[in-house]
C-alpha positions as protocol buffer text, in pm:
chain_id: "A"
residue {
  index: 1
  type: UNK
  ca { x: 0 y: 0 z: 0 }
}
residue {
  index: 2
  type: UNK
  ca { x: 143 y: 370 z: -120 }
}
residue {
  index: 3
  type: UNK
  ca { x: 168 y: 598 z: 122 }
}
residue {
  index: 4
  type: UNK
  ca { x: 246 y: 896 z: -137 }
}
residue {
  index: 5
  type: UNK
  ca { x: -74 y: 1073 z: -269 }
}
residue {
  index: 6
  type: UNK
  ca { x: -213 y: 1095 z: -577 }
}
residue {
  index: 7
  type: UNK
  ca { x: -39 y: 1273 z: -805 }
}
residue {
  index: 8
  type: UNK
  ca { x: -192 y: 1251 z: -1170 }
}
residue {
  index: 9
  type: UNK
  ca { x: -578 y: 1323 z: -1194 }
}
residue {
  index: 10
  type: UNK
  ca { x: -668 y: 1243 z: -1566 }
}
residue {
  index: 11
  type: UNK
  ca { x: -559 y: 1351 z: -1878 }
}
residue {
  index: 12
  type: UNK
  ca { x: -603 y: 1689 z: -2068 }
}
residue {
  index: 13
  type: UNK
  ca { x: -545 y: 1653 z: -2397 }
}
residue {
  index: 14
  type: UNK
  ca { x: -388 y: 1487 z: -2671 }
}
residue {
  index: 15
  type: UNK
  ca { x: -165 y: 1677 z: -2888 }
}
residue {
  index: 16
  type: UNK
  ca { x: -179 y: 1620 z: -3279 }
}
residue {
  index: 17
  type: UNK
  ca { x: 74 y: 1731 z: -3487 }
}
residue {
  index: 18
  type: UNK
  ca { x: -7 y: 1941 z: -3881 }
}
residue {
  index: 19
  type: UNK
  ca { x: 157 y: 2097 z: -4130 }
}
residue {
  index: 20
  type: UNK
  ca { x: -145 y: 2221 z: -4211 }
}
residue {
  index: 21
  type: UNK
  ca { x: -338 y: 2359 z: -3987 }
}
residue {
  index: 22
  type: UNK
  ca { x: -672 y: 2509 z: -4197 }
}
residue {
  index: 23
  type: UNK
  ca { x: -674 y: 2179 z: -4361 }
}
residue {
  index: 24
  type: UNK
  ca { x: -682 y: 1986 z: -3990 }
}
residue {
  index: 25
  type: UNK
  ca { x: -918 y: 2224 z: -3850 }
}
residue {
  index: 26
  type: UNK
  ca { x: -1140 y: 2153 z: -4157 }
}
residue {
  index: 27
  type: UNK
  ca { x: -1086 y: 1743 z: -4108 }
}
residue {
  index: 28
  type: UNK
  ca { x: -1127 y: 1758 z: -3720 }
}
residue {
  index: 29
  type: UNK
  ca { x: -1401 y: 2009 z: -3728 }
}
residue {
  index: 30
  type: UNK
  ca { x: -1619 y: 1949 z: -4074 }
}
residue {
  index: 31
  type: UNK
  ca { x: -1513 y: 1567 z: -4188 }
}
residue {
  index: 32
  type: UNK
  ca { x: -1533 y: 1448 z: -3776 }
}
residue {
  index: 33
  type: UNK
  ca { x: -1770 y: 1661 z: -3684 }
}
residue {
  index: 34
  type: UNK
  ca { x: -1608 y: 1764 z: -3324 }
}
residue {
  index: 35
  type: UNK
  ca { x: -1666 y: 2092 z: -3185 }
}
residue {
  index: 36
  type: UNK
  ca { x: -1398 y: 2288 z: -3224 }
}
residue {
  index: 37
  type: UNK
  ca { x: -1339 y: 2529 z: -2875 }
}
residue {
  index: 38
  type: UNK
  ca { x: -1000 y: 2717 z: -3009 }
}
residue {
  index: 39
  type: UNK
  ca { x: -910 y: 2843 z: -3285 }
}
residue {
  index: 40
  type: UNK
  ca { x: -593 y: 3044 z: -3253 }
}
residue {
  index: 41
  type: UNK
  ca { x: -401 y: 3103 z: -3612 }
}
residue {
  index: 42
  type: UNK
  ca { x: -141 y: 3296 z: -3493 }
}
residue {
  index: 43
  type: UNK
  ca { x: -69 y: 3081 z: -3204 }
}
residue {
  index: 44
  type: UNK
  ca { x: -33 y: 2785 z: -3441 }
}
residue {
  index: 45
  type: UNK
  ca { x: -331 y: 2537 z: -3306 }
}
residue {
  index: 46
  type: UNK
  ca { x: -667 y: 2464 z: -3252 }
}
residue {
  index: 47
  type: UNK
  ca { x: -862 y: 2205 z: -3012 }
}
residue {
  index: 48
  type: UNK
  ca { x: -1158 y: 1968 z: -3046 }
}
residue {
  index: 49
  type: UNK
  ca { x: -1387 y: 1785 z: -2804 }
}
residue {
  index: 50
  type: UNK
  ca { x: -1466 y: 1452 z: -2822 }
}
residue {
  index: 51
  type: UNK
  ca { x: -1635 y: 1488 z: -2526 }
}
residue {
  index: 52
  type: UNK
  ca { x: -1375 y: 1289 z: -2237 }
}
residue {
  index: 53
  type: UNK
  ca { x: -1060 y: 1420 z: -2419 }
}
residue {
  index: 54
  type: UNK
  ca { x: -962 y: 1734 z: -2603 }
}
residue {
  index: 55
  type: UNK
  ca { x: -781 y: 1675 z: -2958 }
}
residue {
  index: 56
  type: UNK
  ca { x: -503 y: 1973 z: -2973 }
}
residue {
  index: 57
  type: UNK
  ca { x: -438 y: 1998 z: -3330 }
}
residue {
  index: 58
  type: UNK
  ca { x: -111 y: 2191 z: -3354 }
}
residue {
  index: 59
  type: UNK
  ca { x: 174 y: 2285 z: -3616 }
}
residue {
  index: 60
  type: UNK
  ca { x: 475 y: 2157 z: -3378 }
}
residue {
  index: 61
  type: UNK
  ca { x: 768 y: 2293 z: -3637 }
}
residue {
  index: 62
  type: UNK
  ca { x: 589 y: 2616 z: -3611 }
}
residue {
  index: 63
  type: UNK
  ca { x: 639 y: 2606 z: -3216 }
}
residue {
  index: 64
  type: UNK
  ca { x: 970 y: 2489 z: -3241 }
}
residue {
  index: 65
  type: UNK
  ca { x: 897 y: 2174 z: -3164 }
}
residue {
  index: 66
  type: UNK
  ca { x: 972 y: 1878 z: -3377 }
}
residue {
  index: 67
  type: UNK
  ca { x: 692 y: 1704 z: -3604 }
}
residue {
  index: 68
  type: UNK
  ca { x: 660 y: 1326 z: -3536 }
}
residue {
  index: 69
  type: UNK
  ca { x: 335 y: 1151 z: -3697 }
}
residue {
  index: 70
  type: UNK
  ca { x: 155 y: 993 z: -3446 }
}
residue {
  index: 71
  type: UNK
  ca { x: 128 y: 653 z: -3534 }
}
residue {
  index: 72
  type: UNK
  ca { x: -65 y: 516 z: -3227 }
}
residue {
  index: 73
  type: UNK
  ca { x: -436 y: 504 z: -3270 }
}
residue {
  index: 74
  type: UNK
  ca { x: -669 y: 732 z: -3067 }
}
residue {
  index: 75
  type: UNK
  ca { x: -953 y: 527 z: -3064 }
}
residue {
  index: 76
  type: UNK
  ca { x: -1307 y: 794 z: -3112 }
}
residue {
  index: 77
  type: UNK
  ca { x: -1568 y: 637 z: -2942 }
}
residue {
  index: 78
  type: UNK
  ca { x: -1887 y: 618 z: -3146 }
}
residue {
  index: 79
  type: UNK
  ca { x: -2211 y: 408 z: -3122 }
}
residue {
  index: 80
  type: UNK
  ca { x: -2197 y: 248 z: -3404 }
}
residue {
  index: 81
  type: UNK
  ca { x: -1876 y: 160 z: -3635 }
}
residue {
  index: 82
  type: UNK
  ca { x: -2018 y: 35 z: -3940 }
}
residue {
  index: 83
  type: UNK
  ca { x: -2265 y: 369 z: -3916 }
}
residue {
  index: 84
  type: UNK
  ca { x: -2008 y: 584 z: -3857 }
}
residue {
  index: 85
  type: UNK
  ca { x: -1756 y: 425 z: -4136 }
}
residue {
  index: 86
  type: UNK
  ca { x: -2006 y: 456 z: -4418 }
}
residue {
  index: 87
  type: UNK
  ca { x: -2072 y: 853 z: -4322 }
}
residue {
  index: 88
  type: UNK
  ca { x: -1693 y: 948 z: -4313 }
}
residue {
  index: 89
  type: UNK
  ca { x: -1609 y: 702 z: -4651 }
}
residue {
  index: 90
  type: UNK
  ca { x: -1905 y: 956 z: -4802 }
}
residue {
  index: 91
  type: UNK
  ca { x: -1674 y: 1255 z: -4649 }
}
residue {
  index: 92
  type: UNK
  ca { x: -1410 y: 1130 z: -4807 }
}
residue {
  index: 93
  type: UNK
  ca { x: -1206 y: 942 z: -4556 }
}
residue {
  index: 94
  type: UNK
  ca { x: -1036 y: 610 z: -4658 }
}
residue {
  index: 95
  type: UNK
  ca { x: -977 y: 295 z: -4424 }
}
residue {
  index: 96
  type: UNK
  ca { x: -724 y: 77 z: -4366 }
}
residue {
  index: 97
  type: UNK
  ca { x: -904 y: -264 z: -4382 }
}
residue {
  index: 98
  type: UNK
  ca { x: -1216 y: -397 z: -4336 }
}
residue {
  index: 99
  type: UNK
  ca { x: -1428 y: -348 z: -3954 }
}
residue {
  index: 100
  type: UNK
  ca { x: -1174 y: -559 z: -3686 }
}
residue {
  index: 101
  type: UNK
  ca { x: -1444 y: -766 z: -3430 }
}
residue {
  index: 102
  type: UNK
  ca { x: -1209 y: -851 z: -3121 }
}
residue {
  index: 103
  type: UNK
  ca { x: -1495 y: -1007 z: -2959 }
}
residue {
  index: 104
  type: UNK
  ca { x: -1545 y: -696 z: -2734 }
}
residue {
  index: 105
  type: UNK
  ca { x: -1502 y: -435 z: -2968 }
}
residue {
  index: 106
  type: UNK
  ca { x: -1579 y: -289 z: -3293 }
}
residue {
  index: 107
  type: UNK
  ca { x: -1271 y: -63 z: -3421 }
}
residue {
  index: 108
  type: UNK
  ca { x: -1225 y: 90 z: -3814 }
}
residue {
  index: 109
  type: UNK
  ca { x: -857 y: 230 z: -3851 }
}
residue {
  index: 110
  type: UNK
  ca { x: -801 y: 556 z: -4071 }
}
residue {
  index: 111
  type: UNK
  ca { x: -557 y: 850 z: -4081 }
}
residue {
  index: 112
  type: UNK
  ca { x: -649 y: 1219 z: -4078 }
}
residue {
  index: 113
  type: UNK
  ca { x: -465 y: 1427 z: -4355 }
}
residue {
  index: 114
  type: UNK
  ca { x: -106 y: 1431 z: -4196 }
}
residue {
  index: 115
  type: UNK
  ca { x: -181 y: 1076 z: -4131 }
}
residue {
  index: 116
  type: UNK
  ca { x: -207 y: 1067 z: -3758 }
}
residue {
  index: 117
  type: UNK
  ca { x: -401 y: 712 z: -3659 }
}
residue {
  index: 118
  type: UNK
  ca { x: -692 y: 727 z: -3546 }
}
residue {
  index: 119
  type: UNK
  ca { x: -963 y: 453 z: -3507 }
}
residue {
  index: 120
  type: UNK
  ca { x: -1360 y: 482 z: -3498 }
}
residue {
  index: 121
  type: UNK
  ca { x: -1388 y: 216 z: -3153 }
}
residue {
  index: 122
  type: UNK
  ca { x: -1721 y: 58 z: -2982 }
}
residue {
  index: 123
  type: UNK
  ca { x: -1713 y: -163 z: -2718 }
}
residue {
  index: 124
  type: UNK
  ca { x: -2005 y: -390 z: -2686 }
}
residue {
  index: 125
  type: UNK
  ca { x: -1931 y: -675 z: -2426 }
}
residue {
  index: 126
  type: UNK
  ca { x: -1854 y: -559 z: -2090 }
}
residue {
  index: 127
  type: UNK
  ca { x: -1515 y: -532 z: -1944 }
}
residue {
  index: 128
  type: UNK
  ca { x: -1412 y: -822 z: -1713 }
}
């Protein structure tokens, strides 16, 4: 038993990086449909609610910060994956493979336009 207290609470956000940023904002904003809650131009980023997590869509070089494609999936929750596919493939977004069933989940795999993973994710068995 740990006698020191508790020293991380949750998780802020996620940082994303772009070269582009208009053409992120438009992906993250229009294409995924999340609310976008900053929008600063000049300050080089903008951030997105997915409603647990904020998505802060930034141009790192422009910070001085290198820019390293995040290849590690954030997984979007949705309510339905096959749903949710079909109305991004009509917006334009391509998949990597077909629907993955890991007998718990639903996930579908795709990259936004700097080709940061991401994954559309629904659980549907309950955690043990």
């Amino acid at each position: 038993m740990s006698t020191t207290s508790e020293l991380v609470h949750g998780v802020d956000f996620v940082p994303i990086p772009t070269h582009d940023l208009e053409a992120a904002v438009g992906f993250y904003g229009t294409t995924l449909g999340l609310p976008c809650t900053v929008h600063m131009k000049e300050r080089n980023f903008a951030e997105f609610e997915t409603g647990n997590l904020t998505l802060n869509i930034m141009n790192a070089e422009r910070m001085g910060l290198p820019h390293e494609q995040s290849r590690n999936a954030i997984a979007l929750h949705v309510d339905d994956v096959a749903a949710a596919r079909a109305t991004l493939e009509q917006r334009g977004v391509i998949f990597q493979g077909d629907i993955f069933d890991t007998g718990v989940c639903h996930m579908a795999f795709f990259s936004d336009p700097d080709g940061n993973a991401l994954m559309l994710h629904h659980r549907y068995a309950p955690r043990r």
